[in-house]
C-alpha positions in Angstrom: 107.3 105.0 121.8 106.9 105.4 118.0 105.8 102.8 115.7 107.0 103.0 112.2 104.7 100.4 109.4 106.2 99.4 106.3 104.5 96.8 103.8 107.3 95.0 103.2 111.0 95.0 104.6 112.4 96.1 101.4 110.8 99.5 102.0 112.0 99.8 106.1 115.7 98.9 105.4 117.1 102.3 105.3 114.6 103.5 108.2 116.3 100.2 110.1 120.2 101.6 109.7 119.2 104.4 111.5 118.1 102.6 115.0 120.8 101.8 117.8 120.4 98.9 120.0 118.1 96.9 117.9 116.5 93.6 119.0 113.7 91.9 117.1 110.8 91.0 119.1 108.7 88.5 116.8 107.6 90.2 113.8 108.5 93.7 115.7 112.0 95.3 115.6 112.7 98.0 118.4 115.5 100.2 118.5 116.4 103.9 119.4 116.8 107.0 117.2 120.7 108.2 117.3 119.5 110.6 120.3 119.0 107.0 122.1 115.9 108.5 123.8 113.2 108.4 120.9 112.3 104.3 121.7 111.0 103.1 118.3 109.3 100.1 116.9 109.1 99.0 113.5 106.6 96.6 112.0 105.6 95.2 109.0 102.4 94.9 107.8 102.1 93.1 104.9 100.7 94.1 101.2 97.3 94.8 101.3 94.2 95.7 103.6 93.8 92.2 105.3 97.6 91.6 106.0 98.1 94.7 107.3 94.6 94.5 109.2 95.7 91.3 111.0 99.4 92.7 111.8 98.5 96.2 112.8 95.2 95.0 114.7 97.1 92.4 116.7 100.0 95.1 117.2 97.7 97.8 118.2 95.6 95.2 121.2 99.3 94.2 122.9 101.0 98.1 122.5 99.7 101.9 122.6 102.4 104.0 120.5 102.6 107.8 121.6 102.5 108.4 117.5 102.3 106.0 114.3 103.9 106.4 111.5 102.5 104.9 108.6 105.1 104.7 106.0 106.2 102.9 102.7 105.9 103.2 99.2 103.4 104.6 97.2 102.1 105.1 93.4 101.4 108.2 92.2 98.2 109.3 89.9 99.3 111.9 87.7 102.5 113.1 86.2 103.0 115.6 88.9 105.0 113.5 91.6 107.7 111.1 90.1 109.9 108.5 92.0 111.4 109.5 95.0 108.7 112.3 95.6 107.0 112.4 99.4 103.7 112.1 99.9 102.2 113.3 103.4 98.4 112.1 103.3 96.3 114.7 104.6 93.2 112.4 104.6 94.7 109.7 107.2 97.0 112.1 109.1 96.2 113.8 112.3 95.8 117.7 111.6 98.9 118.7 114.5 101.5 116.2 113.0 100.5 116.9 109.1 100.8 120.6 110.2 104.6 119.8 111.7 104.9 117.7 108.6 104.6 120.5 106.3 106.8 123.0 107.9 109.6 120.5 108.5 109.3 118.3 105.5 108.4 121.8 103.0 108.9 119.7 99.6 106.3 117.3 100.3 104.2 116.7 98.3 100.6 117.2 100.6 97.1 115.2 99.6 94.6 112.5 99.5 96.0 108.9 99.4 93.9 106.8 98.1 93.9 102.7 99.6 93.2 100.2 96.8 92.7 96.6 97.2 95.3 95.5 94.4 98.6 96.5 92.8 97.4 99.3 90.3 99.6 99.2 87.5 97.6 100.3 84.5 98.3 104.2 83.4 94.8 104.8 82.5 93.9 103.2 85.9 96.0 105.5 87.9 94.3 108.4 86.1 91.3 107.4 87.2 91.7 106.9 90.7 93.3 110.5 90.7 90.3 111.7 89.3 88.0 109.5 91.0 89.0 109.7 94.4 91.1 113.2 94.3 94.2 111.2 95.3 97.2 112.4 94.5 98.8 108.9 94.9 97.7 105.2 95.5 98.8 102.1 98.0 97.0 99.5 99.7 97.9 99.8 103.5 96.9 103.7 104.6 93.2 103.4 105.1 93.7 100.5 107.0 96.4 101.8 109.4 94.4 105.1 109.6 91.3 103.5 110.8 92.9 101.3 113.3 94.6 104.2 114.9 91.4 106.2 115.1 89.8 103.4 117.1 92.7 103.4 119.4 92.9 107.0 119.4 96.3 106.7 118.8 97.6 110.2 116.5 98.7 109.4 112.5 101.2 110.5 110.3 100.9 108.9 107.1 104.4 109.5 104.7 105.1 107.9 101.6 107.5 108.0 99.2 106.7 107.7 95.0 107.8 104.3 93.9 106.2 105.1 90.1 103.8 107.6 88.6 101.9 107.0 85.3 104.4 108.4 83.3 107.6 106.8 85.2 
């Protein structure tokens, strides 16, 4: 089994349109990929480091995905990536799948993103966190996910997708 995170259902509603046989299991919704072999779970963690900590955490006790995929939206911090750019974080992804990441996904964008602990809207504050940090982009869930996968030793891919960069 994979298991997909999103923050927010907003940000998994095209993912969803893609599973057959969907039935929603609490908070969890499980499906197949159109091959109707690839079982898949989606959850949603909420916005922000404790939500997702509680929902991912409590996920993580009760299942043990073959993969996670932690996925959703993301801010960039420079002018380089604008909406609708992806982002594969190669701080919080396992070195196999960010390798199959790159060759399949080539126009990704690949770097460090960064976890914050609130919505960072200002320009000058998205600058700095790329400078800071050497993030490339910005959300509030990855670091979170990443670390409890690595105490489950259960293998990371972290994808997100540009929602807004300084300059857009």
């Amino acid at each position: 089994m994979i298991a997909v995170t999103f923050a927010l259902p907003a940000e998994s509603s095209a993912f969803i349109r893609l599973l057959k046989g969907i039935k929603h299991d609490g908070a969890i919704l499980r499906g197949t990929l159109e091959n109707r072999r690839t079982k898949v779970c989606v959850l949603h963690t909420g916005v922000g480091a404790l939500k997702c900590e509680e929902h991912v955490g409590s996920f993580l006790r009760d299942e043990k995905p073959q993969l996670l995929i932690a996925s959703g939206f993301c801010g960039g911090t420079s002018d380089e990536l604008h909406p609708g750019d992806l982002v594969i974080a190669d701080n919080a992804s396992e070195p196999t799948l960010l390798a199959k990441a790159r060759a399949t996904l080539p126009n990704a964008r690949v770097g460090k993103i960064q976890s914050a602990d609130r919505i960072i809207d200002a320009t000058a504050d998205r600058y700095a966190i790329g400078r800071e940090h050497g993030a490339v982009a910005v959300d509030m869930e990855t670091e979170t996910v990443a670390r409890l996968c690595a105490a489950e030793s259960i293998s990371m891919l972290a994808l997100r997708v540009v929602s807004d960069s300084p300059a857009a």
